[in-house]
Structures are given as structure tokens and as C-alpha cells.
C-alpha positions as CSV (number, residue, x, y, z in Angstrom):
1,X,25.3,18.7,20.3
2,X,21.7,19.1,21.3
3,X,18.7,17.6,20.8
4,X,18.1,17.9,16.9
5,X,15.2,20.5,15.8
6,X,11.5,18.9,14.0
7,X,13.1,20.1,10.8
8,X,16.0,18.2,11.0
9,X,13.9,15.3,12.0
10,X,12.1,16.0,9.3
11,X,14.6,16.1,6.7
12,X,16.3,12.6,8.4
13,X,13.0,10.4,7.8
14,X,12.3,11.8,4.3
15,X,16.2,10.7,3.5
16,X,14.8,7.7,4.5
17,X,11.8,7.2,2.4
18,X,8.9,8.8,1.3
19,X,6.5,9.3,4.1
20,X,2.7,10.7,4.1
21,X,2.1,14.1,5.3
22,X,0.1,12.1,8.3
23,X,2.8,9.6,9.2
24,X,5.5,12.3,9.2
25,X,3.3,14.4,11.7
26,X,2.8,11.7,13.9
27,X,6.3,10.7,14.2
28,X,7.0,14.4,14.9
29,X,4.5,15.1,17.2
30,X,6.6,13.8,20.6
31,X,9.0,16.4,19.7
32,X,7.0,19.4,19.5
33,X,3.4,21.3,19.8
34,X,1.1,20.5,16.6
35,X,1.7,24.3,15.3
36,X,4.9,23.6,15.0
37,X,5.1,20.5,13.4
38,X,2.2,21.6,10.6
39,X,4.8,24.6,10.2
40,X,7.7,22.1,9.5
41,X,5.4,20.1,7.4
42,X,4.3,22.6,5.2
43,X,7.2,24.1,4.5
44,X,8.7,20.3,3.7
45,X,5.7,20.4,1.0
46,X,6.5,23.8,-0.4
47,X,10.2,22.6,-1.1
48,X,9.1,19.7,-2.9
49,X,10.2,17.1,-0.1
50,X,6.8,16.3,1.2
51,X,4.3,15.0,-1.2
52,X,1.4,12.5,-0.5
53,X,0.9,11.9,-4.2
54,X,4.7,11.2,-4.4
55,X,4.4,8.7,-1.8
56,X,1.3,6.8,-3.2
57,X,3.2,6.7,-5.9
58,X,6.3,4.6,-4.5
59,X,4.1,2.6,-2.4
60,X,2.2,1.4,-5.4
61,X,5.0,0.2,-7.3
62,X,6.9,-1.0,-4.4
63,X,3.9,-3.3,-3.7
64,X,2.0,-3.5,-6.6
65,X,3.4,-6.9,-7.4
66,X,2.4,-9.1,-4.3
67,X,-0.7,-7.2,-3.1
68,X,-4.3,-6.1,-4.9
69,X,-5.9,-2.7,-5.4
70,X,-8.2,-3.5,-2.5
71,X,-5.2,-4.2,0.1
72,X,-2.9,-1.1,-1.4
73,X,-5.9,1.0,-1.1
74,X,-6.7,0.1,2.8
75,X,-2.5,0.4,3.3
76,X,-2.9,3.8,2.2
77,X,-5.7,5.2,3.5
78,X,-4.2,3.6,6.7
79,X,-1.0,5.8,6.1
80,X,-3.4,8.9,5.8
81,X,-3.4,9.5,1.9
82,X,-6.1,11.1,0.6
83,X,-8.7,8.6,-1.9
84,X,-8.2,10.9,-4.8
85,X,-4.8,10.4,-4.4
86,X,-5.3,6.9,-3.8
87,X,-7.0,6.8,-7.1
88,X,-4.6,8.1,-9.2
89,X,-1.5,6.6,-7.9
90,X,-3.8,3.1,-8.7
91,X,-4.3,4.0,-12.3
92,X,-1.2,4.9,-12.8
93,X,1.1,2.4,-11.1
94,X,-1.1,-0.1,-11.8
95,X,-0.4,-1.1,-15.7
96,X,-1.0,-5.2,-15.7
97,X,-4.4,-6.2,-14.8
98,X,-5.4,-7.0,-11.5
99,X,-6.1,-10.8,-13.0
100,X,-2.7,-10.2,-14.1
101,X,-1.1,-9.8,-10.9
102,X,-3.3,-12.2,-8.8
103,X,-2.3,-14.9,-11.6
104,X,1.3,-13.7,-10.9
105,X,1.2,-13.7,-7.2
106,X,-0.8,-16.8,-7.1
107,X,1.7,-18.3,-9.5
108,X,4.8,-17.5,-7.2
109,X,3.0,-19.1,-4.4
110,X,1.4,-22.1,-5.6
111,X,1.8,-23.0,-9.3
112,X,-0.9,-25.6,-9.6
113,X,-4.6,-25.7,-9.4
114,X,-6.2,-27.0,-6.2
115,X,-7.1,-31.1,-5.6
116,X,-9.3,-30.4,-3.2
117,X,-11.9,-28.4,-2.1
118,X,-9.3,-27.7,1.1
119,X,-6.5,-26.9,-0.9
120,X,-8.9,-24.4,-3.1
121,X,-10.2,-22.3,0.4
122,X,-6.8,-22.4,1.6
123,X,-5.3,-21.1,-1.8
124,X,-8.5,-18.5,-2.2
125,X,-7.7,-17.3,1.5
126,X,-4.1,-16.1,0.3
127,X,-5.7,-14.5,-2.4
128,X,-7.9,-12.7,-0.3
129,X,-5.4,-11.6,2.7
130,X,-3.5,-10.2,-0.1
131,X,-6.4,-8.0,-1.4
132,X,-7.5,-9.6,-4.2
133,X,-11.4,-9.8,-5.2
134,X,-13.8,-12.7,-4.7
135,X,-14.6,-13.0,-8.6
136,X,-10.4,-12.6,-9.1
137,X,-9.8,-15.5,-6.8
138,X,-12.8,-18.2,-8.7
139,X,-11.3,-17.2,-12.0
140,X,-8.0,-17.9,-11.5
141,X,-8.7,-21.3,-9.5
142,X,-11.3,-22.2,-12.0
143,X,-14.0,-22.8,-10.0
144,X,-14.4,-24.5,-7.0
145,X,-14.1,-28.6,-7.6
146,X,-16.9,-28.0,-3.9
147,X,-19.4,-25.4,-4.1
148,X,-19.9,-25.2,-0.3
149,X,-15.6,-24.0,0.0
């Protein structure tokens, strides 16, 4: 029983999940020379087992729901995916608004509006670590009650 071959490696993390055509290489690449892992990797792709836009794809809709485009967009282009890619897997995943989904997360987190102008920063900062926009966050907490927050 030796040590297994890039292929197989290959084959054991795409059981896994879907992985990038960059994060697969890179978790390759301490078992072999970069010819051979673009070798393994392309023939992954030509099989069907290897696709970035598959991947986009899941990660979208796996995290579509508690982050916004901008933070799913810096995720993925993070993980390597191409921003064309990036783009479609967006418009397609994405069906509710991004108001929607900021609403939604914000909803889950908080449920009320802010008392207070520290309350309101410190709900608009959650927003914002989880990649929502500026004008998304004022909407949906109507306005800060301080306009130096």
C-alpha cells in the first residue's frame, strides 16, 4: 500500500466537495511537479469532475443566505474563480434580492430596529462583515436615529 498517486488524490477531495481548479492544484502541489498536477487537473476537467463554474455554483447557494454578493464575490475570487464566472454563478444563484437577503440575515440576527445610535453601528457593522452594501444597510435600519454613526 503506497503512497496514493495525484489522481487519486484528486478524485478523494472532489468526493469531498467541489473544489476550484486553483484550490485543487494547490492542495496537490506537495505531492508532485506543477506538469504533473496541471496534467491530473485537466484531465479531472475533461471528465466532467473539475469545473470552476460548477463550484461557483454550489458556493453560491450554500452561502447565499447569510452572506452578500460583495463577500461571495471576494470568497471566490479568493478561491481562484474566474469574475465571469463569478458573475454568472451571482445571477443565477442569486434569485431574492440582495435587500431581500440582508432583511433576512439581519432579521435572524437582530429582529428589531436599533435604540441607539450604538446599537445602529454595531448592527450596520454585521451587515457590512457579511458583505452587504452601505445603501443596503441605511435601508434596512431606516436611517440612522445619529448621523455622525
Amino acid at each position: 500500500m503506497g503512497e496514493p498517486s495525484l489522481r487519486e488524490r484528486a478524485i478523494r477531495h472532489l468526493a469531498r466537495r467541489e473544489h476550484s481548479r486553483s484550490e485543487l492544484a494547490r492542495k496537490l502541489a506537495a505531492h508532485g511537479d506543477a506538469e504533473e498536477v496541471d496534467e491530473v487537473l485537466g484531465r479531472m476537467s475533461e471528465l466532467g469532475l473539475l469545473s470552476d463554474t460548477r463550484f461557483a455554483g454550489a458556493w453560491v447557494r450554500g452561502k447565499a443566505g447569510r452572506f452578500g454578493a460583495a463577500r461571495l464575490r471576494r470568497e471566490l475570487t479568493r478561491r481562484g474563480v474566474a469574475a465571469e464566472t463569478i458573475d454568472e454563478a451571482l445571477a443565477a444563484e442569486c434569485g431574492d434580492s440582495e435587500l431581500d437577503r440582508a432583511r433576512a440575515v439581519w432579521q435572524a440576527k437582530f429582529g428589531s430596529a436599533p435604540g441607539d445610535a450604538r446599537k445602529w453601528a454595531r448592527q450596520a457593522r454585521f451587515l457590512q462583515s457579511r458583505g452587504f452594501a452601505s445603501d443596503l444597510i441605511r435601508k434596512i435600519l431606516k436611517e440612522s436615529p445619529d448621523e455622525s454613526a
